[in-house]
N, C-alpha and C positions, 0 to 999 in steps of 0.2 A: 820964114813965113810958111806958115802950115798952110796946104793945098788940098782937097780932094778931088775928084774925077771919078764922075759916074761913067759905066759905060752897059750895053749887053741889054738895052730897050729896043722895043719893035712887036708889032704887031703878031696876037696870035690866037688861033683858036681856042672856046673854052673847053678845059681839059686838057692844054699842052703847056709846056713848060718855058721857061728862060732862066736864063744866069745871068744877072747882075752882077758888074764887080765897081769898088770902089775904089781908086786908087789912093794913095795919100804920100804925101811929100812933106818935108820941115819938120817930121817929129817920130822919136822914136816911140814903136807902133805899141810895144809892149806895156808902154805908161798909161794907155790912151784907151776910153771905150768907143767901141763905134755903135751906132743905133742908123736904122735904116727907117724913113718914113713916106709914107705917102699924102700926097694930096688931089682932090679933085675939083675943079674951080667951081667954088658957092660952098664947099665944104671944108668945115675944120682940118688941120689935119693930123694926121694921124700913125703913131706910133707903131710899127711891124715887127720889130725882131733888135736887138740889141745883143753885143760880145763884151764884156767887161775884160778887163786888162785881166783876171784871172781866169779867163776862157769861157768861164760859165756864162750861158744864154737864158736866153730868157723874149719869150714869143706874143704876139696880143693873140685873143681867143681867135679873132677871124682868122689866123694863117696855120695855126699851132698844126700839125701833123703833115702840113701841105709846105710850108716854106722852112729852109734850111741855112740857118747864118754860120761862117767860118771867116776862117783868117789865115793867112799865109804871112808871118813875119817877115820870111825871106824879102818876098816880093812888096811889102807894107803894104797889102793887099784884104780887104775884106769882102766877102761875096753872098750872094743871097740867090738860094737856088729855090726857086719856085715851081712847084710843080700840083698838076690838077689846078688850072685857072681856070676861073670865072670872070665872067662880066663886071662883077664889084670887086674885083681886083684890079682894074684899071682906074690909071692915073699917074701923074710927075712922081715919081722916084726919088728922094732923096736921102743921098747919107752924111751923117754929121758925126762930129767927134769930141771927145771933151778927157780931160786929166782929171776931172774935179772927182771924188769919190761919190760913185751913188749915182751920179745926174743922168746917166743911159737911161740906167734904170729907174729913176724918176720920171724921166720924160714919157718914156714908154707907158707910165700909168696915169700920168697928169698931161694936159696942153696947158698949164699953167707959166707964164712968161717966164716966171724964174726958173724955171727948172731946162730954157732953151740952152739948148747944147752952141759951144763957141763957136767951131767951125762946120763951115758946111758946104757942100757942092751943088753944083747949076742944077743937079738932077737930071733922070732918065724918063722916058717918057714910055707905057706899058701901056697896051691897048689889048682887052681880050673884047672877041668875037664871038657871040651865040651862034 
């Protein structure tokens, strides 16, 4: 049974940073893409940063230079470091996973139902401060 676990949310000023890490359990990490997304309640949500099983990322316009996705096979580990936050960078945190070829990377450019990623985690919760 494939599992994720978000962790590394919490409160913070804008202009400071956090690490999010995503844990993953019941699947090897290497077959798998992860994508990270956010949501704010009344709002769609929305696509942030994705790793495809051949390592290559791929970011949406609001994070591109400011948030950093990686992955640690060892640990089946993916993480998303954010740094220089704002105010519309808060909200529920989520990361999901999928084998299917393409679908990170789809999701990341569509909120269209088909392209939702299999699995996914409870989410973290990011709060920036002006």
């Amino acid at each position: 049974q494939v599992q994720l676990q978000e962790s590394g949310g919490g409160s913070v000023q804008s202009g400071g940073s956090l690490k999010l890490s995503c844990e993953a359990s019941g699947y090897t990490s290497s077959r798998y893409c992860v994508g990270w997304f956010r949501q704010v309640p009344g709002k769609e949500r929305e696509g942030v940063a994705v790793i495809n099983s051949n390592t290559s990322t791929t970011y949406s316009e609001a994070v591109k230079g400011r948030f950093t996705i990686s992955q640690d096979h060892a640990r089946n580990t993916v993480y998303l470091q954010m740094n220089n936050l704002n105010p519309e960078d808060t909200g529920m945190y989520y990361c999901a996973a999928d084998s299917r070829p393409g679908f990170c990377l789809a999701s990341l450019i569509s909120p269209a139902p088909w392209f939702e990623l299999k699995y996914w985690g409870q989410g973290t919760q990011v709060t920036v401060s002006s």
